[in-house]
mmCIF file of the N, C-alpha and C atoms, coordinates in Angstrom:
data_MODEL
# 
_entry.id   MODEL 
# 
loop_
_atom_site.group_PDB 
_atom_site.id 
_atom_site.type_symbol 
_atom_site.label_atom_id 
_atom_site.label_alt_id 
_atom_site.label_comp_id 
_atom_site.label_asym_id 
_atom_site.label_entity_id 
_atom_site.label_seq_id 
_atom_site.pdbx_PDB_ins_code 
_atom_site.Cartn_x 
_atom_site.Cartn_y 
_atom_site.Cartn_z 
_atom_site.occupancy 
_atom_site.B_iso_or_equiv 
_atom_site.pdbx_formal_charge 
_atom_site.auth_seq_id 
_atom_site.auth_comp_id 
_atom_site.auth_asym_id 
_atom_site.auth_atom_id 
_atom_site.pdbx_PDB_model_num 
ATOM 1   N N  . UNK A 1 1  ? 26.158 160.357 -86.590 1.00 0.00 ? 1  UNK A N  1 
ATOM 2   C CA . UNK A 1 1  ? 25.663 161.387 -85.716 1.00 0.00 ? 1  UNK A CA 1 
ATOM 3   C C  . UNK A 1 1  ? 24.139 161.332 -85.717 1.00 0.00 ? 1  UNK A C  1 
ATOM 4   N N  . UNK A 1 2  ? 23.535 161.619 -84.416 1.00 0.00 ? 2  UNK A N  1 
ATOM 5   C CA . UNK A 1 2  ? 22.379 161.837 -84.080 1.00 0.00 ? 2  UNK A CA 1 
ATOM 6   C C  . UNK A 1 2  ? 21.543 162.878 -83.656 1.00 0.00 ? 2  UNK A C  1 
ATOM 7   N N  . UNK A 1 3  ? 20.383 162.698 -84.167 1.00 0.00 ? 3  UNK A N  1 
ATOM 8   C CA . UNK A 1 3  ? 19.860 164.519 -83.599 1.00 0.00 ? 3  UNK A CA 1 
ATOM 9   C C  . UNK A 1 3  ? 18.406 163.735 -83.482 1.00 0.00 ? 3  UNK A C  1 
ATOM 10  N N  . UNK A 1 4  ? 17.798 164.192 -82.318 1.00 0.00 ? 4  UNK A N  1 
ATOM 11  C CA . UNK A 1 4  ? 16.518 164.163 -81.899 1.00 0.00 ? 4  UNK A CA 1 
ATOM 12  C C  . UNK A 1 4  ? 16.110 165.155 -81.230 1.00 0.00 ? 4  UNK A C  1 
ATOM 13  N N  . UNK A 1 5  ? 14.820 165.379 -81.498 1.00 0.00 ? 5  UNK A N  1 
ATOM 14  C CA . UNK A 1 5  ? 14.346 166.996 -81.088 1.00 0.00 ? 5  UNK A CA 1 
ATOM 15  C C  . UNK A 1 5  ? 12.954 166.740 -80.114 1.00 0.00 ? 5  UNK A C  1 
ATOM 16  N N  . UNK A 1 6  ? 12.503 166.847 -79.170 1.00 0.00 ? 6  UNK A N  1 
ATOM 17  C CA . UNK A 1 6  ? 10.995 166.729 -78.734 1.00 0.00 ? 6  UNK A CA 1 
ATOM 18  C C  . UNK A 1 6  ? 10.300 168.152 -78.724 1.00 0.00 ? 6  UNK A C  1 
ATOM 19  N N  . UNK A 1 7  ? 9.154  167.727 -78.609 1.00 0.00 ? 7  UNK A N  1 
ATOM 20  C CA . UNK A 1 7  ? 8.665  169.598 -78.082 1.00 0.00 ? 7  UNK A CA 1 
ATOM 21  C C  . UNK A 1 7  ? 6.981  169.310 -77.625 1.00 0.00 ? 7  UNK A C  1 
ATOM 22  N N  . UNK A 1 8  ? 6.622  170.107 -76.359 1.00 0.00 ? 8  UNK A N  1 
ATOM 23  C CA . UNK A 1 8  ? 5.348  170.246 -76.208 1.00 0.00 ? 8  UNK A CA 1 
ATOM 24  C C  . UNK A 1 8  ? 4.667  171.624 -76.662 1.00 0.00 ? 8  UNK A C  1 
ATOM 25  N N  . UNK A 1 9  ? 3.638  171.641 -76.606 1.00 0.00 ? 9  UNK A N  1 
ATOM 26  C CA . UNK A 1 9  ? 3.183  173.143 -77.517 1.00 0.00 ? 9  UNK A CA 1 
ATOM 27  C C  . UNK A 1 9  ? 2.532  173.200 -75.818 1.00 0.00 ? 9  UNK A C  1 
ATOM 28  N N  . UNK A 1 10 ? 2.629  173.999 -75.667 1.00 0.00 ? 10 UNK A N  1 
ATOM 29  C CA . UNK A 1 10 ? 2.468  174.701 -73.990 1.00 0.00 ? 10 UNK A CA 1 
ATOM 30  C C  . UNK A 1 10 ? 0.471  175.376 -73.633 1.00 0.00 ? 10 UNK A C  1 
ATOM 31  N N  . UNK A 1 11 ? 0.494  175.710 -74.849 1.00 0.00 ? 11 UNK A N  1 
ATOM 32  C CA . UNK A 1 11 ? -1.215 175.946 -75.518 1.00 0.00 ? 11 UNK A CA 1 
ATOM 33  C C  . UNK A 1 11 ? -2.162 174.867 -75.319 1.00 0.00 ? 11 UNK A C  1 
ATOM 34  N N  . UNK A 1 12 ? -1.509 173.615 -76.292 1.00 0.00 ? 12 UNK A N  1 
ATOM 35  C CA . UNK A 1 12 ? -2.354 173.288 -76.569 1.00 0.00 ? 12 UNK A CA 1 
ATOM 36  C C  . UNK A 1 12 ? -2.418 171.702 -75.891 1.00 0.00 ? 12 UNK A C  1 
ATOM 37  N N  . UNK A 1 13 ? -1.019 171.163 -75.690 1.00 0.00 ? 13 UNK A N  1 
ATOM 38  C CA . UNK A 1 13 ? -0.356 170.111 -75.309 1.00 0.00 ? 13 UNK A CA 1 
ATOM 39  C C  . UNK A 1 13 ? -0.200 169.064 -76.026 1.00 0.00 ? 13 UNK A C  1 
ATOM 40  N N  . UNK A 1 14 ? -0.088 169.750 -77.525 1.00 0.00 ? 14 UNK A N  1 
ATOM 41  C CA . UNK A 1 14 ? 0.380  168.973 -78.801 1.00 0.00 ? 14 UNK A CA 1 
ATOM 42  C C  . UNK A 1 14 ? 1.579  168.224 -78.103 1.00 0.00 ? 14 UNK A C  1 
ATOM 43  N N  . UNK A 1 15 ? 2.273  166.915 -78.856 1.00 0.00 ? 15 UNK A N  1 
ATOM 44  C CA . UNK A 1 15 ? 3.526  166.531 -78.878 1.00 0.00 ? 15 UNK A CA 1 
ATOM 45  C C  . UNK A 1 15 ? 3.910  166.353 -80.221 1.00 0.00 ? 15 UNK A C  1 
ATOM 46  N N  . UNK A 1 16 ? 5.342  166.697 -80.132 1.00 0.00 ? 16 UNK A N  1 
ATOM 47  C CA . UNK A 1 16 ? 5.580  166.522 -81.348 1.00 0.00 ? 16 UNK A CA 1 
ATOM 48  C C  . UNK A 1 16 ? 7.403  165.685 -81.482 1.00 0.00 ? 16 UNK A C  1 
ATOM 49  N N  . UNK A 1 17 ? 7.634  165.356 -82.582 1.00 0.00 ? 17 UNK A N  1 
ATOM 50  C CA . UNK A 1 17 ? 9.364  164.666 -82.543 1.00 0.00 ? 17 UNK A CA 1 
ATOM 51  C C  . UNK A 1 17 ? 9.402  164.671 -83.827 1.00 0.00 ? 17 UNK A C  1 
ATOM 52  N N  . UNK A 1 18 ? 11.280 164.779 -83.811 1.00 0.00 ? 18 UNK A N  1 
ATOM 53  C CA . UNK A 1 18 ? 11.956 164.899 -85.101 1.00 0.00 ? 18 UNK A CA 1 
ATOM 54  C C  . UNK A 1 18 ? 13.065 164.168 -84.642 1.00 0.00 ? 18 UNK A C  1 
ATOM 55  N N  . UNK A 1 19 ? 13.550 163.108 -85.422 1.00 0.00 ? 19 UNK A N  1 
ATOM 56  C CA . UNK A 1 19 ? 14.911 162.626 -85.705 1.00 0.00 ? 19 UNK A CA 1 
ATOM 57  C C  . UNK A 1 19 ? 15.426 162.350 -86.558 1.00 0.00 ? 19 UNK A C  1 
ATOM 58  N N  . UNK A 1 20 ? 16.815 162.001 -86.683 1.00 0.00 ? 20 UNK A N  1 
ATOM 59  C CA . UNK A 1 20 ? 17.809 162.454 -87.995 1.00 0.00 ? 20 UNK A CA 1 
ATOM 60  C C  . UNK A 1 20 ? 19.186 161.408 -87.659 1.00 0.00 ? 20 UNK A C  1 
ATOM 61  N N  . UNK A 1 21 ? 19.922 160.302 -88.385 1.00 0.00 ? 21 UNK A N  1 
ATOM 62  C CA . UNK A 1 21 ? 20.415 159.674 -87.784 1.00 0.00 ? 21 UNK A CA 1 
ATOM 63  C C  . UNK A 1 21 ? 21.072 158.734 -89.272 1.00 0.00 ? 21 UNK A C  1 
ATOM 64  N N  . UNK A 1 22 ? 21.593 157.907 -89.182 1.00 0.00 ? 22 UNK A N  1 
ATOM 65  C CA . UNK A 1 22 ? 22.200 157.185 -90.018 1.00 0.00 ? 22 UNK A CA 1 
ATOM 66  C C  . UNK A 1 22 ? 21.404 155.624 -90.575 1.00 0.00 ? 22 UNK A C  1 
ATOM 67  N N  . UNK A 1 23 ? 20.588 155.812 -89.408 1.00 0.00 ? 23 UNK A N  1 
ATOM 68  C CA . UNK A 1 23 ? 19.677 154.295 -89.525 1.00 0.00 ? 23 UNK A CA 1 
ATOM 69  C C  . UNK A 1 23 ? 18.524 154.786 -90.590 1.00 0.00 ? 23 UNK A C  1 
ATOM 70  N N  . UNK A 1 24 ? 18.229 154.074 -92.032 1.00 0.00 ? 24 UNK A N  1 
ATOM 71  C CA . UNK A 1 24 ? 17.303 154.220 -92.583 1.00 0.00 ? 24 UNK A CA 1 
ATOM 72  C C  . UNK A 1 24 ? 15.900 153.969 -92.329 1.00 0.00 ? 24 UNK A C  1 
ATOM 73  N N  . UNK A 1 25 ? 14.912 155.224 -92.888 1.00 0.00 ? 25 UNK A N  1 
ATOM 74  C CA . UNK A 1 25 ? 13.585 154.838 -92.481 1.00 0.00 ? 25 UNK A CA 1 
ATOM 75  C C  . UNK A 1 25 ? 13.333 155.372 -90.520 1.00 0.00 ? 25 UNK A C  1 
ATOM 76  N N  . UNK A 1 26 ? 14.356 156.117 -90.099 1.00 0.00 ? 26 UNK A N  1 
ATOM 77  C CA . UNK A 1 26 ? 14.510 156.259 -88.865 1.00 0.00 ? 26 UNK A CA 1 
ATOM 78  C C  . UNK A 1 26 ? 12.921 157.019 -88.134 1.00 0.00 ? 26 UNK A C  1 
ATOM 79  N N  . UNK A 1 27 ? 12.679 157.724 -88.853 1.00 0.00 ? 27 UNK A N  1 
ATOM 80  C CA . UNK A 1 27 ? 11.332 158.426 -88.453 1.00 0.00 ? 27 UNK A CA 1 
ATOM 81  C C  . UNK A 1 27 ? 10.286 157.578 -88.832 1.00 0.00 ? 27 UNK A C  1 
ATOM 82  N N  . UNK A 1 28 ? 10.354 156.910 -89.695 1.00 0.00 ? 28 UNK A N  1 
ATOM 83  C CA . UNK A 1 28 ? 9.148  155.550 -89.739 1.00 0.00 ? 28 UNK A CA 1 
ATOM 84  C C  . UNK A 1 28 ? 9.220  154.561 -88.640 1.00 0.00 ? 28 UNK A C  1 
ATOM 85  N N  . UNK A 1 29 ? 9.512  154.160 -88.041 1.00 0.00 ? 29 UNK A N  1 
ATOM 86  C CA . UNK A 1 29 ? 10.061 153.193 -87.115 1.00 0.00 ? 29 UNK A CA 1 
ATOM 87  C C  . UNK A 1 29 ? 10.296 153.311 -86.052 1.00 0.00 ? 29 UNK A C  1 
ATOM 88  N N  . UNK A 1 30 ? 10.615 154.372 -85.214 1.00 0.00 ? 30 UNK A N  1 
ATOM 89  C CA . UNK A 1 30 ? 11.756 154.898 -84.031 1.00 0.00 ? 30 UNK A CA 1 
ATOM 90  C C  . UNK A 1 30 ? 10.493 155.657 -83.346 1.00 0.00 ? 30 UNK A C  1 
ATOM 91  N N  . UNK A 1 31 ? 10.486 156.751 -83.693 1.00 0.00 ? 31 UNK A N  1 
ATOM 92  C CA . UNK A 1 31 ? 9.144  157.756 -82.643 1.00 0.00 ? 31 UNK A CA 1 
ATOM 93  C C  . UNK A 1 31 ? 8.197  156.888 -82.275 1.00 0.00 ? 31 UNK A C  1 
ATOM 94  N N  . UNK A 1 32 ? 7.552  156.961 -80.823 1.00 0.00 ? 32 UNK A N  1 
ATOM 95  C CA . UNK A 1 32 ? 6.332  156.179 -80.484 1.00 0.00 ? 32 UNK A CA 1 
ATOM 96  C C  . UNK A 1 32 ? 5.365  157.778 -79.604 1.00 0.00 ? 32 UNK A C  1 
ATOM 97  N N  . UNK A 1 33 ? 4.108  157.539 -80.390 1.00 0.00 ? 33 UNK A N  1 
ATOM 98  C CA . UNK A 1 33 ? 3.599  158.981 -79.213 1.00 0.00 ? 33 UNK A CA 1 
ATOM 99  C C  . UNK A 1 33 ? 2.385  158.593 -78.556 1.00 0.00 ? 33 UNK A C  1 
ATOM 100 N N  . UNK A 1 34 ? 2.327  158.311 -77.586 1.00 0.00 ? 34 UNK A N  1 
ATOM 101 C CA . UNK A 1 34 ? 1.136  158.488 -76.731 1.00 0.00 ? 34 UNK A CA 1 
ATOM 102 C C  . UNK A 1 34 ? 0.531  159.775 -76.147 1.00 0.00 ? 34 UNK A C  1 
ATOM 103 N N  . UNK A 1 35 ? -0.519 159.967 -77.325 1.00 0.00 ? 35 UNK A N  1 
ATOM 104 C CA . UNK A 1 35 ? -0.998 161.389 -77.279 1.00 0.00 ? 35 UNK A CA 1 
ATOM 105 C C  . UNK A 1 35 ? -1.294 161.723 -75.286 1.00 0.00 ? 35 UNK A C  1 
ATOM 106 N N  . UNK A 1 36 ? -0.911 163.012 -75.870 1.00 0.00 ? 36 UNK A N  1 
ATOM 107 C CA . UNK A 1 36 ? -0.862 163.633 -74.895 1.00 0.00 ? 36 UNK A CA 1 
ATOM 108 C C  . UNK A 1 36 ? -0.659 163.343 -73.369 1.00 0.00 ? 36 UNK A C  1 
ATOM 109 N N  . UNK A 1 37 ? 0.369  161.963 -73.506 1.00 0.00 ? 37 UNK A N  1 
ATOM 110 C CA . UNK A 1 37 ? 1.150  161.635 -72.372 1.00 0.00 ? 37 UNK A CA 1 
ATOM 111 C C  . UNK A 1 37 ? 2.511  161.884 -72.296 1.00 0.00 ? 37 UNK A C  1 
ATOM 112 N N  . UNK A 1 38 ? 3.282  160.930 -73.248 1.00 0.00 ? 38 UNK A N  1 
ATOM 113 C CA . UNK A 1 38 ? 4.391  160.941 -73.713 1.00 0.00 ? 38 UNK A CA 1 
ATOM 114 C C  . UNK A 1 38 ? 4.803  160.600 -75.346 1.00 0.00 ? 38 UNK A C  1 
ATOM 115 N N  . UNK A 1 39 ? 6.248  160.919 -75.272 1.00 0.00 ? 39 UNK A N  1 
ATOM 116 C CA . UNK A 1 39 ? 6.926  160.953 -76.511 1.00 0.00 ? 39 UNK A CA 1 
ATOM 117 C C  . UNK A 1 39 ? 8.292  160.019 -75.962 1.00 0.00 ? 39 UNK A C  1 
ATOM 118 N N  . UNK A 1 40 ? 8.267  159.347 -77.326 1.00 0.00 ? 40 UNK A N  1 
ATOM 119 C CA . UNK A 1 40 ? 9.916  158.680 -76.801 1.00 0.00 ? 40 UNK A CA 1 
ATOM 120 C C  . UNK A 1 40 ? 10.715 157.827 -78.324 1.00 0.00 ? 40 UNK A C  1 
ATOM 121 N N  . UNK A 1 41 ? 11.742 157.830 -78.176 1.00 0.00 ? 41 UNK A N  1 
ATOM 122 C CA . UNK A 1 41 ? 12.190 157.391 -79.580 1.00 0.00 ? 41 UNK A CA 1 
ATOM 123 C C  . UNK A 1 41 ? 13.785 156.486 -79.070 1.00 0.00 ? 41 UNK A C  1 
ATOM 124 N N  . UNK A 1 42 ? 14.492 155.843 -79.846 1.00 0.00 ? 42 UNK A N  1 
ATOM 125 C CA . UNK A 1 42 ? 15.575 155.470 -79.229 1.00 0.00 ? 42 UNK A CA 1 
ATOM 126 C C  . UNK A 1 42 ? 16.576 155.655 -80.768 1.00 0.00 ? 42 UNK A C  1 
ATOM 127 N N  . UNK A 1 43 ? 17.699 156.133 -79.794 1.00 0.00 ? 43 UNK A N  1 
ATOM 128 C CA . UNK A 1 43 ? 18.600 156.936 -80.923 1.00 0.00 ? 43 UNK A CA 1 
ATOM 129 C C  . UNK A 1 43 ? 19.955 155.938 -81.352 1.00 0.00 ? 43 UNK A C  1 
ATOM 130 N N  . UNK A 1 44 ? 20.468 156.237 -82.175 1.00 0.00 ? 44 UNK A N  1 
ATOM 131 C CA . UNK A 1 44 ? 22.329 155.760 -82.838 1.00 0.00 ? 44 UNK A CA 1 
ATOM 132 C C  . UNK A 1 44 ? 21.983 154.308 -82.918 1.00 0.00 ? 44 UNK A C  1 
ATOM 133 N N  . UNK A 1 45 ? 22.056 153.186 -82.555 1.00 0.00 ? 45 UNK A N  1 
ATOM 134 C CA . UNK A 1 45 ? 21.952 152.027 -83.003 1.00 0.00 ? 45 UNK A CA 1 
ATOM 135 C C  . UNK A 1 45 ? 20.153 151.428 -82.341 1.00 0.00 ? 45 UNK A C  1 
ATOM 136 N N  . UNK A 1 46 ? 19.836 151.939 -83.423 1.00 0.00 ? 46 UNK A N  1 
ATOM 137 C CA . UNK A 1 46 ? 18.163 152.039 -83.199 1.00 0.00 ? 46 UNK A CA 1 
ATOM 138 C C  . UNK A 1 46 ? 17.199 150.494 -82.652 1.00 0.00 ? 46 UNK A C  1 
ATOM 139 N N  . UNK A 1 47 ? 16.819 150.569 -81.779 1.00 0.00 ? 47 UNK A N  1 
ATOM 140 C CA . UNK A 1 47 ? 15.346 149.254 -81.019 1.00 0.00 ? 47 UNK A CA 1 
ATOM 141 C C  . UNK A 1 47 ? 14.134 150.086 -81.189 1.00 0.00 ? 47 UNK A C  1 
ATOM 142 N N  . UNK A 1 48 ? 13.033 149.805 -82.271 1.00 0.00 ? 48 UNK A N  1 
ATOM 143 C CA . UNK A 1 48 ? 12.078 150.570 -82.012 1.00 0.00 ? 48 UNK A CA 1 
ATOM 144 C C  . UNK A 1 48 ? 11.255 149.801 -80.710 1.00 0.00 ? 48 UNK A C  1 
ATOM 145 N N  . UNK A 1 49 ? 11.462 148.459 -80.644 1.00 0.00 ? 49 UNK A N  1 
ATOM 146 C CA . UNK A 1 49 ? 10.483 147.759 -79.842 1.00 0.00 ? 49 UNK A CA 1 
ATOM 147 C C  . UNK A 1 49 ? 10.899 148.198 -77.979 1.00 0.00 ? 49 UNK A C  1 
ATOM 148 N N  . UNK A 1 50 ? 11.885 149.093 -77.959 1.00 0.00 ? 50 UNK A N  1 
ATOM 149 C CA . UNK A 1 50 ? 12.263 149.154 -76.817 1.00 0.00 ? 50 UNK A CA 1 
ATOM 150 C C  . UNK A 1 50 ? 11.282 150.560 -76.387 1.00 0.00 ? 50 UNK A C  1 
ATOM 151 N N  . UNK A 1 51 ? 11.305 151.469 -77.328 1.00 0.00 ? 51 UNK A N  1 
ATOM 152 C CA . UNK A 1 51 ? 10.033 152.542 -77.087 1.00 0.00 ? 51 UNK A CA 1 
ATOM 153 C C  . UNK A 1 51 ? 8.971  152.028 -77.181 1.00 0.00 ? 51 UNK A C  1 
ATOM 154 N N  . UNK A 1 52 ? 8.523  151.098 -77.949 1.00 0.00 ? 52 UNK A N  1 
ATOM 155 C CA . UNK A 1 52 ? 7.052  150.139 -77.876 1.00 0.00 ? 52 UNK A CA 1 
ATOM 156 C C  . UNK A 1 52 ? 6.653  149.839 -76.652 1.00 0.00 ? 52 UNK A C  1 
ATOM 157 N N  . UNK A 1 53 ? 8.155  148.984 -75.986 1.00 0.00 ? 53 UNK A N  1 
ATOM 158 C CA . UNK A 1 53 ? 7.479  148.463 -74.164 1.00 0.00 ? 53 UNK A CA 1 
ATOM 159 C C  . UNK A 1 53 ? 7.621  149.575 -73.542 1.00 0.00 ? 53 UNK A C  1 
ATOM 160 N N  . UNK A 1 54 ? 8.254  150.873 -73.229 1.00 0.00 ? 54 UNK A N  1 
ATOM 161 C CA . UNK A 1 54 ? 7.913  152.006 -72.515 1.00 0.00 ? 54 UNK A CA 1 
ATOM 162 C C  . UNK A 1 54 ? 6.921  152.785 -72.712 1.00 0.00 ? 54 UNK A C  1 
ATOM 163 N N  . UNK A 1 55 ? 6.291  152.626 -73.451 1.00 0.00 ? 55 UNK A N  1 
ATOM 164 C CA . UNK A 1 55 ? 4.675  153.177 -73.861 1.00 0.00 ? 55 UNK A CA 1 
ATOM 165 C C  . UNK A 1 55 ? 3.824  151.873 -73.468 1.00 0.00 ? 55 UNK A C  1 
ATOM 166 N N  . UNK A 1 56 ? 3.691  150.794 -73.681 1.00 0.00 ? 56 UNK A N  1 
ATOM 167 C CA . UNK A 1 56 ? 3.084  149.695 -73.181 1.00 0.00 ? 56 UNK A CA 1 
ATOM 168 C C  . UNK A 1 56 ? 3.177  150.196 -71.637 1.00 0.00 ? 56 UNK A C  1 
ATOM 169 N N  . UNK A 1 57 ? 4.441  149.923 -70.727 1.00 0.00 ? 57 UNK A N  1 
ATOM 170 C CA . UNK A 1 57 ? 4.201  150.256 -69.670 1.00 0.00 ? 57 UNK A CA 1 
ATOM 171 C C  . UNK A 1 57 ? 3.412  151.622 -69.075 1.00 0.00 ? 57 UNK A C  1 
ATOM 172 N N  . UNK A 1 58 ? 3.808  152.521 -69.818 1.00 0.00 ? 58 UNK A N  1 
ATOM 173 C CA . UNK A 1 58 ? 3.207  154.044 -69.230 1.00 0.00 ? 58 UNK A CA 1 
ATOM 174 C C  . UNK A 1 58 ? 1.827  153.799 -69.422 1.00 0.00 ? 58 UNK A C  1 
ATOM 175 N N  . UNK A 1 59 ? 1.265  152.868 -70.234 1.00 0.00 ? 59 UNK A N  1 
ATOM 176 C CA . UNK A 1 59 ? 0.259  152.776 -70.622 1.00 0.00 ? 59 UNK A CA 1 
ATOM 177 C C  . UNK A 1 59 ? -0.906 151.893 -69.229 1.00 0.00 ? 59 UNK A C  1 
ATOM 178 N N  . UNK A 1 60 ? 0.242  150.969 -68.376 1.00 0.00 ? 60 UNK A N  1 
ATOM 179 C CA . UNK A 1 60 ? -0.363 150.339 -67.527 1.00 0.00 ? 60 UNK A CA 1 
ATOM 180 C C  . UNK A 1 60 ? 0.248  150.735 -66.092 1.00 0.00 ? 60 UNK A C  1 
ATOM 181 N N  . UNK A 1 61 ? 0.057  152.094 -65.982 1.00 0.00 ? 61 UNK A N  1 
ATOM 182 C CA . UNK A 1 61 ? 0.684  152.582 -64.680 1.00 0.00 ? 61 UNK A CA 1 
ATOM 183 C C  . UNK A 1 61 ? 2.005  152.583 -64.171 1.00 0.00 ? 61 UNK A C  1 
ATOM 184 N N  . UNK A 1 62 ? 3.062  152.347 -64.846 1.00 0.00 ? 62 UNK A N  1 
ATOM 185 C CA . UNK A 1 62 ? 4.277  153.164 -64.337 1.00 0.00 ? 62 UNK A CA 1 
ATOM 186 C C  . UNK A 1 62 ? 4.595  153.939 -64.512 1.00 0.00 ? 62 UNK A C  1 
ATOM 187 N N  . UNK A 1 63 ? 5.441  154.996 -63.639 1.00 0.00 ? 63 UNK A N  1 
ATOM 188 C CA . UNK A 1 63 ? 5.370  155.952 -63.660 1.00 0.00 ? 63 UNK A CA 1 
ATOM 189 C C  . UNK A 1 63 ? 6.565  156.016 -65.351 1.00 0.00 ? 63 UNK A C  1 
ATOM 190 N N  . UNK A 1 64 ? 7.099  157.107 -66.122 1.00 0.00 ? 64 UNK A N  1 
ATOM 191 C CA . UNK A 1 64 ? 7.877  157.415 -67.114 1.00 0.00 ? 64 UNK A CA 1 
ATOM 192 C C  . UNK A 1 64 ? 9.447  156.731 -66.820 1.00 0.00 ? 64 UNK A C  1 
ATOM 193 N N  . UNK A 1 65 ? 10.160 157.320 -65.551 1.00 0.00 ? 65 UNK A N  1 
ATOM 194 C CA . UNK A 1 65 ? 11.095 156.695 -65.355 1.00 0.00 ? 65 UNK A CA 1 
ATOM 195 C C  . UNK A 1 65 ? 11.344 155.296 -64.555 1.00 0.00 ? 65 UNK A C  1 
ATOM 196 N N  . UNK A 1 66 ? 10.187 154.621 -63.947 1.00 0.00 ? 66 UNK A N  1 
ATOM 197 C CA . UNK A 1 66 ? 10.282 153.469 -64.293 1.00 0.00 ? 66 UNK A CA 1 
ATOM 198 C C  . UNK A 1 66 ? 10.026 152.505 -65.293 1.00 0.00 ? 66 UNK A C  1 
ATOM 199 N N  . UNK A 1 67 ? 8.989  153.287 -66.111 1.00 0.00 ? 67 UNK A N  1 
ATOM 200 C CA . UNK A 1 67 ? 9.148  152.241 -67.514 1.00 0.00 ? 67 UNK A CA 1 
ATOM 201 C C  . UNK A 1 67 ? 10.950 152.250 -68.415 1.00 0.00 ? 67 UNK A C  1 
ATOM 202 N N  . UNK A 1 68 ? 10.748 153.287 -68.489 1.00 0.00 ? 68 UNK A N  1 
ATOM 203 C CA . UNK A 1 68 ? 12.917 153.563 -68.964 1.00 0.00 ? 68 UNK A CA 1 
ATOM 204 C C  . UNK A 1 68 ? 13.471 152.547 -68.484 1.00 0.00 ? 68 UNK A C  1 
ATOM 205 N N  . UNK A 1 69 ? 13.785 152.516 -66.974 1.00 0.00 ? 69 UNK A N  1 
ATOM 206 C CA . UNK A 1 69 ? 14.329 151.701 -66.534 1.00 0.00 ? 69 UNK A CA 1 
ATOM 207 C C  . UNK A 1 69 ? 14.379 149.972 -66.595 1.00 0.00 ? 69 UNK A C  1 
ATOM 208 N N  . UNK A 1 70 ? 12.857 149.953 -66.470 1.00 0.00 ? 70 UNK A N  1 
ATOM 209 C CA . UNK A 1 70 ? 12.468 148.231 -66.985 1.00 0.00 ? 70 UNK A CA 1 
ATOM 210 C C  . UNK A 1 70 ? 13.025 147.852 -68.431 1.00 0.00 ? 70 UNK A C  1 
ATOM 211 N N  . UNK A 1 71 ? 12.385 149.012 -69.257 1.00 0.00 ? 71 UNK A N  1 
ATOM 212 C CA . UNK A 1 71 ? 12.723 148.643 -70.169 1.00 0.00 ? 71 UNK A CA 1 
ATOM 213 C C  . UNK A 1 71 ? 14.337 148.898 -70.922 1.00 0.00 ? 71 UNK A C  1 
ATOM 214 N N  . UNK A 1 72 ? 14.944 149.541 -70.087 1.00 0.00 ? 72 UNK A N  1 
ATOM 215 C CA . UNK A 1 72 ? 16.923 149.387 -70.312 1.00 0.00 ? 72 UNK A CA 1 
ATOM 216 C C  . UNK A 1 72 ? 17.298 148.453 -69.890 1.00 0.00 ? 72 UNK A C  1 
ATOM 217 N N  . UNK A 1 73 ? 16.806 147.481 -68.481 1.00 0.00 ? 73 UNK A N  1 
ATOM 218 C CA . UNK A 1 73 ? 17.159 146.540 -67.995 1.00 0.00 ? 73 UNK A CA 1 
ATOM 219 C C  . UNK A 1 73 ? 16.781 145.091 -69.050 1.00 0.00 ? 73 UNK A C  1 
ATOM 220 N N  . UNK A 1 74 ? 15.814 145.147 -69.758 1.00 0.00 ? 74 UNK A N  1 
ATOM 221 C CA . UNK A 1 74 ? 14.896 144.025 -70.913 1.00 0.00 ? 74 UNK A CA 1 
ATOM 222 C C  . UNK A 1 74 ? 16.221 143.966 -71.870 1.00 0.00 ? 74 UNK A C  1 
ATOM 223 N N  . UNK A 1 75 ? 17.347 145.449 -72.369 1.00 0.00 ? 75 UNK A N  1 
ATOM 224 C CA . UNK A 1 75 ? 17.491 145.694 -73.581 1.00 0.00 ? 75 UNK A CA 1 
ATOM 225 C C  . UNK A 1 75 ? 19.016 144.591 -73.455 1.00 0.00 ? 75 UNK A C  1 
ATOM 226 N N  . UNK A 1 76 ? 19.359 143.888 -74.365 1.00 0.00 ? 76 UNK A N  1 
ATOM 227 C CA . UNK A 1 76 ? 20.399 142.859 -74.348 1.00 0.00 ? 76 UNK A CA 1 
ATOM 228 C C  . UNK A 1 76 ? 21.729 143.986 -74.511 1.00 0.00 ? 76 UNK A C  1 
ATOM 229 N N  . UNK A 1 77 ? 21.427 144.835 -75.313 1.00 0.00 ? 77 UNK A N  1 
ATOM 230 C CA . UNK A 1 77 ? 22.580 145.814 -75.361 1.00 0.00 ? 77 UNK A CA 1 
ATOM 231 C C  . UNK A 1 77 ? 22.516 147.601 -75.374 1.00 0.00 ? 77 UNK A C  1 
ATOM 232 N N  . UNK A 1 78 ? 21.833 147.750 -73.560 1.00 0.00 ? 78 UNK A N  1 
ATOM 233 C CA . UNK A 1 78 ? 21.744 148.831 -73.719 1.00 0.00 ? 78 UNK A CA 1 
ATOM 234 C C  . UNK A 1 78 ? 22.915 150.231 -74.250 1.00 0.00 ? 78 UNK A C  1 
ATOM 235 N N  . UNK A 1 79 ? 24.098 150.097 -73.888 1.00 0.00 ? 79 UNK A N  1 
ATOM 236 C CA . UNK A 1 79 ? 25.050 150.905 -73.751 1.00 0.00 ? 79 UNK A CA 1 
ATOM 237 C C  . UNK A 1 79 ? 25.229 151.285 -75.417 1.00 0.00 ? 79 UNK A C  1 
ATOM 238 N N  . UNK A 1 80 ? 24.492 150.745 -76.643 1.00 0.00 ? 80 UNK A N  1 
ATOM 239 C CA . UNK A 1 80 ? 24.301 151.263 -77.557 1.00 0.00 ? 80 UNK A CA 1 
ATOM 240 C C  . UNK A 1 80 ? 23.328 151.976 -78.050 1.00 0.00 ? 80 UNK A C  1 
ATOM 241 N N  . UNK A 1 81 ? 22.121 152.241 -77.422 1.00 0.00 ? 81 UNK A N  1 
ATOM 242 C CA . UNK A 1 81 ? 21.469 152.929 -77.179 1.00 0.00 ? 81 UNK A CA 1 
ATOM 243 C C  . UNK A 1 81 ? 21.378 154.854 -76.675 1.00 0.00 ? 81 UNK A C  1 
# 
């Protein structure tokens, strides 16, 4: 079982994440934050490098849900994700 939590602080436009999961070291590895853009993590059978290229991309102008998308289409086995 998996639990991931996001949250923006509405004040200040902190980001913040919590996850909880079976994969060890999961919070070392998994969360990626691009201050005060986005937050993103990938859950149950964990790719940290797959949140790596969706921050890479957001990073070079796509919009959030096309980086997702590029980068689900890159992933050899998304449907575990």
């Amino acid at each position: 079982m998996t639990f991931t939590i996001l949250g923006r602080d509405a004040k200040t436009g902190e980001l913040g994440i919590g996850i909880a999961t079976y994969s060890l070291a999961v919070g070392a590895t998994c969360p990626q934050i691009l201050p005060g853009i986005a937050v993103m993590t990938t859950q149950a059978s964990t790719n940290p490098t797959i949140a790596e290229e969706i921050m890479e991309l957001i990073e070079n102008g796509y919009s959030p849900t096309d980086a997702f998308m590029q980068a689900l289409a890159n992933d050899e086995h998304p449907s575990f994700r």
